[in-house]
PLY file of the C-alpha trace (Angstrom):
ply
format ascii 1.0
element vertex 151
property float x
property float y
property float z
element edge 150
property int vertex1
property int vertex2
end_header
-20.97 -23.06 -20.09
-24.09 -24.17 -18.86
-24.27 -27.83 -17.42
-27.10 -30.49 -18.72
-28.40 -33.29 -16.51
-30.15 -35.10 -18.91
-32.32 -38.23 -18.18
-33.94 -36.56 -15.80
-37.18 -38.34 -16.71
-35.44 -42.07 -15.73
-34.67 -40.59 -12.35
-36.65 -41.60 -8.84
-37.58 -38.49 -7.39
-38.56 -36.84 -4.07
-38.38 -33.29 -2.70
-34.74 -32.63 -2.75
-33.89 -34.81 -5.54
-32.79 -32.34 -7.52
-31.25 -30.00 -5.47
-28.81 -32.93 -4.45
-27.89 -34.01 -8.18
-27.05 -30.22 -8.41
-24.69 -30.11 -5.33
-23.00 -33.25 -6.29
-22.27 -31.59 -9.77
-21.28 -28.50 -8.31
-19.15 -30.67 -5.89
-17.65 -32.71 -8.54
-17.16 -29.68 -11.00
-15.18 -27.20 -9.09
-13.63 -25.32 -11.38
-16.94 -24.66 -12.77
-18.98 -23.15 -9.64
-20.14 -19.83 -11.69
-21.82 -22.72 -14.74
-25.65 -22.94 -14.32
-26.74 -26.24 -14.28
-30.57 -27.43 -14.90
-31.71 -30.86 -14.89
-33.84 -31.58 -18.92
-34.72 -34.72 -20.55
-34.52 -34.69 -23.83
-36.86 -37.46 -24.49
-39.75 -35.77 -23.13
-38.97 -32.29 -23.98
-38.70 -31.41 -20.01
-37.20 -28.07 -19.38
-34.96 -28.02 -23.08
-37.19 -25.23 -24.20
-35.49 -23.31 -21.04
-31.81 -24.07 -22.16
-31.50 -21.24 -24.58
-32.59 -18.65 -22.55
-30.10 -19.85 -20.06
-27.71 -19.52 -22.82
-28.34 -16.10 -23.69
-28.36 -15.11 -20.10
-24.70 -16.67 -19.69
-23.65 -15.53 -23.27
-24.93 -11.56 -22.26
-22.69 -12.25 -19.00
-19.70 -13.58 -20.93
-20.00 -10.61 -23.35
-20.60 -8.20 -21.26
-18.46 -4.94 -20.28
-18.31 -2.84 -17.29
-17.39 0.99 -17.79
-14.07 2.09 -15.79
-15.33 4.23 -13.20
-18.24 1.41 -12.14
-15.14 -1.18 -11.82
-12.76 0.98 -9.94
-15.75 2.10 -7.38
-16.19 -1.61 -6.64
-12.61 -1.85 -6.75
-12.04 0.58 -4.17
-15.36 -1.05 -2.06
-13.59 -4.11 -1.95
-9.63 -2.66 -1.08
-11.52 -0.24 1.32
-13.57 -3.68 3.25
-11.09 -6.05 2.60
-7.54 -4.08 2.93
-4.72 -6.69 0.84
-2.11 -8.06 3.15
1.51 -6.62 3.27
4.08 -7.83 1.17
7.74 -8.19 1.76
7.22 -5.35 4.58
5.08 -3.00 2.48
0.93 -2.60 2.14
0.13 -3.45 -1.28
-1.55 -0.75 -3.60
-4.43 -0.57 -6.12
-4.43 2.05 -8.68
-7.39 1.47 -10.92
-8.48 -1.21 -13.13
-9.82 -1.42 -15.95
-11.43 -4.01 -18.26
-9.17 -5.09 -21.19
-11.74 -7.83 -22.53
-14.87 -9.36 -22.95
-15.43 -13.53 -23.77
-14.72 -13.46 -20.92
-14.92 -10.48 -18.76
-10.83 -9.77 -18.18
-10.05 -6.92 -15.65
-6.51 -5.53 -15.48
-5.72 -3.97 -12.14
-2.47 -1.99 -11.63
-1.14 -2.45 -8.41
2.50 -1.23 -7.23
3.85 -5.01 -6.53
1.98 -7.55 -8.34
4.12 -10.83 -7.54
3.00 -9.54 -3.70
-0.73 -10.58 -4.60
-1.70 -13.83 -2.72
-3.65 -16.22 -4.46
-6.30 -16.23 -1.91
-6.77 -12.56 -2.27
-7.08 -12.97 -5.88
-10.21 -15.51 -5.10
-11.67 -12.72 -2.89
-11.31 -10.23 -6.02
-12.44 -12.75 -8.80
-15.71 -13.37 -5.83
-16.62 -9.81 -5.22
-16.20 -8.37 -8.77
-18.73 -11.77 -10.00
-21.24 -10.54 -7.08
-20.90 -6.71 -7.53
-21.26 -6.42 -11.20
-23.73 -9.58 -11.49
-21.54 -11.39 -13.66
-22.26 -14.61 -11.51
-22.36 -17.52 -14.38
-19.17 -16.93 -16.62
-15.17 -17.33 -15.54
-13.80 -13.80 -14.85
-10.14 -13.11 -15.80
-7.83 -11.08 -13.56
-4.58 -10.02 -13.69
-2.43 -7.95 -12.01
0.29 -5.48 -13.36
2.89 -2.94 -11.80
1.75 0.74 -12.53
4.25 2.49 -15.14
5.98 5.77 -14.54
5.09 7.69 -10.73
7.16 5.36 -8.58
0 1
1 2
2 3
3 4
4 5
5 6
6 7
7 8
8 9
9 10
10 11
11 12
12 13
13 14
14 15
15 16
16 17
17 18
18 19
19 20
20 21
21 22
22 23
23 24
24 25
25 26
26 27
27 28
28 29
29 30
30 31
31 32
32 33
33 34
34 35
35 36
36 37
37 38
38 39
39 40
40 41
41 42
42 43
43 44
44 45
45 46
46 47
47 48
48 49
49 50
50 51
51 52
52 53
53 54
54 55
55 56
56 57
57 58
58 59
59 60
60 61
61 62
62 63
63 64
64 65
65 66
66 67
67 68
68 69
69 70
70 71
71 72
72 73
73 74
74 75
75 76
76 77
77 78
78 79
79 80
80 81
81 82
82 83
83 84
84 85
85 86
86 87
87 88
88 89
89 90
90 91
91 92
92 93
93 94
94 95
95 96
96 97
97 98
98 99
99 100
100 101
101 102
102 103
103 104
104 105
105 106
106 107
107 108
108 109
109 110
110 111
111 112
112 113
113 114
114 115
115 116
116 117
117 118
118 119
119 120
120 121
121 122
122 123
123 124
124 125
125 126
126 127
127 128
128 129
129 130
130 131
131 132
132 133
133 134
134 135
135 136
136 137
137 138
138 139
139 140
140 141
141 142
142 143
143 144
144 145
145 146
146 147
147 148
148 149
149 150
């Protein structure tokens, strides 16, 4: 996704014109915080021939993959900085992780209780893995599952 403000050229502008458009977009649009946005006209050609690069950029992002080891040292950077809080008495645990698609990025992490995983922790996650592995303009998928066989 990459967000348009078009018209650009009708607009009365001054220093920080743009930059507050931008925040009120971001502010407005939530959910999509990791979504460039870039401010064109398409009526006098300003900054369109820029939106397919930006495109490619996100599209490289949204396709990209991540080999195991790389993801499970970050994963074990961010566990090791950031320790998860205890559930139902016990401190949860991350096994690995792995990467189990692309379109978007989805990362599988193996934990021993995954219901025990607090939303807000997840956030952190989602956060760190977009800033450690520059995938900072597409969603990232997570999900957590309970580690089969060694109990």
């Amino acid at each position: 996704c990459v967000v348009l403000l078009n018209k650009w050229d009708l607009v009365e502008k001054d220093t920080r014109t743009a930059e507050q458009y931008l925040e009120a977009v971001r502010d407005r649009m939530r959910f999509l915080r990791f979504a460039p946005a870039m401010t064109v006209s398409a009526m006098t050609g300003q900054r369109t021939f820029k939106i397919f690069d930006r495109v490619q950029a996100v599209y490289e992002q949204y396709t990209s993959r991540v080999g195991t080891g790389h993801l499970n040292r970050v994963l074990e950077a961010m566990v090791t900085r950031n320790p998860p809080p205890m559930s139902r008495g016990r401190r949860i645990k991350f096994y690995y992780a792995t990467q189990t698609a692309v379109a978007p990025p989805t990362f599988v992490c193996f934990v021993n209780d995954p219901e025990g995983i607090h939303f807000s922790y997840e956030r952190y996650m989602i956060n760190q893995f977009r800033e450690t592995l520059a995938l900072t303009q597409t969603p990232i998928r997570l999900a957590f599952r309970k580690r089969k066989g060694k109990r």
